[in-house]
C-alpha positions, 0 to 999 in steps of 0.5 A: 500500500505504501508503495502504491501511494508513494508510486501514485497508483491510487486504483492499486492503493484502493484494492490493497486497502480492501484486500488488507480489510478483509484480511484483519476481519477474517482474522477477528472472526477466526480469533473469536471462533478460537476463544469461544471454543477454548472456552468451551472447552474449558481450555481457556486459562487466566494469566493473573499479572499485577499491573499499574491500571492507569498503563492499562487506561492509556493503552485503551484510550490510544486503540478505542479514540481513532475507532471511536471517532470514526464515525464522528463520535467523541470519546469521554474517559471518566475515572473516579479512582486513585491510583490503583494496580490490578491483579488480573488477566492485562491481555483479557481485560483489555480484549473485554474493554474494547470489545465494549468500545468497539461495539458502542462505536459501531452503532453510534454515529455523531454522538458521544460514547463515554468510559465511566470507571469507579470503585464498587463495594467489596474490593471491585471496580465497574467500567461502563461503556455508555453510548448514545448510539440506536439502542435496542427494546426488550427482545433484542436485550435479550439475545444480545449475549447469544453467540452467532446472534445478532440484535436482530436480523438487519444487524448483520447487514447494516453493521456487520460483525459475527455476534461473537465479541460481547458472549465471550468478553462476558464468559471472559468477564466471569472467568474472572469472578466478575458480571456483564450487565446490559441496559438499553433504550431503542433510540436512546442508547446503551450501557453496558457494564462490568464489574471485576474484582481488582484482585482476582484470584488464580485458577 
């Protein structure tokens, strides 16, 4: 691709670009289906690791801000807790964090999507993901942690994705010992929660 562009051959540039697209979508969608099926397998292991949060803050902000934005949305990091380390799996929580992110900004268009992270009672930390994107009634809320399930039926074609980020970021999350919540209004937008032990024992 760059090679194409320092060349000028901007028809070249525009099919590499579609082709590499393709490539990181069939890689999710490869990688998904590898976790699901770890987990399910009982295969999938925690890495528990004490790291400095706030590492861990910047490294979502700097991935989660250009998706976010893309579709001219702003991005709001409000975190009400000192400085704190987590005792976790780094690589999974950041995977359930952006899965989080990422899905908020695929169905938000100009509006703002917010991380709001504060202390919860008995040793836990909440993070919510808060959109103001389409929202969804009671029936899709429910379907929403259903693998291979879309929202409803023209989910798939208008946004695309496989249905598999949200059921496994919250198998990941209660590998953990902590919850994923859901609370949606259609038109109105959605929040989706989870709350994780700041020290989460080994298994």
């Amino acid at each position: 691709i760059e090679e194409a562009d320092d060349d000028g051959l901007d028809t070249y540039s525009e099919d590499l670009s579609k082709i590499n697209s393709s490539g990181e979508h069939l890689l999710t969608l490869i990688n998904d289906i590898l976790d699901l099926s770890k987990i399910e397998a009982g295969k999938m292991d925690l890495h528990i690791e004490e790291f400095e949060f706030a590492d861990l803050l910047k490294q979502i902000e700097a991935t989660a801000k250009p998706l976010v934005e893309k579709n001219k949305n702003k991005f709001i990091i409000k975190c009400k807790t000192e400085k704190l380390k987590l005792k976790n799996d780094q690589t999974k929580m950041r995977q359930i964090l952006f899965n989080m992110l990422s899905n908020a900004a695929k169905f938000t268009k100009e509006g703002t999507i917010t991380l709001q992270i504060k202390p919860e009672k008995k040793d836990n930390l909440r993070f919510d993901v808060i959109d103001t994107g389409i929202g969804m009634n009671k029936e899709q809320i429910v379907k929403v942690f259903e693998e291979f399930t879309q929202a409803e039926s023209s989910t798939s074609k208008d946004y695309g994705g496989t249905g598999l980020g949200l059921p496994i970021s919250k198998k990941m999350t209660e590998m953990m010992d902590g919850k994923m919540e859901v609370k949606s209004k259609k038109g109105k937008g959605t929040t989706f929660s989870i709350i994780i032990p700041i020290s989460v024992k080994g298994k």
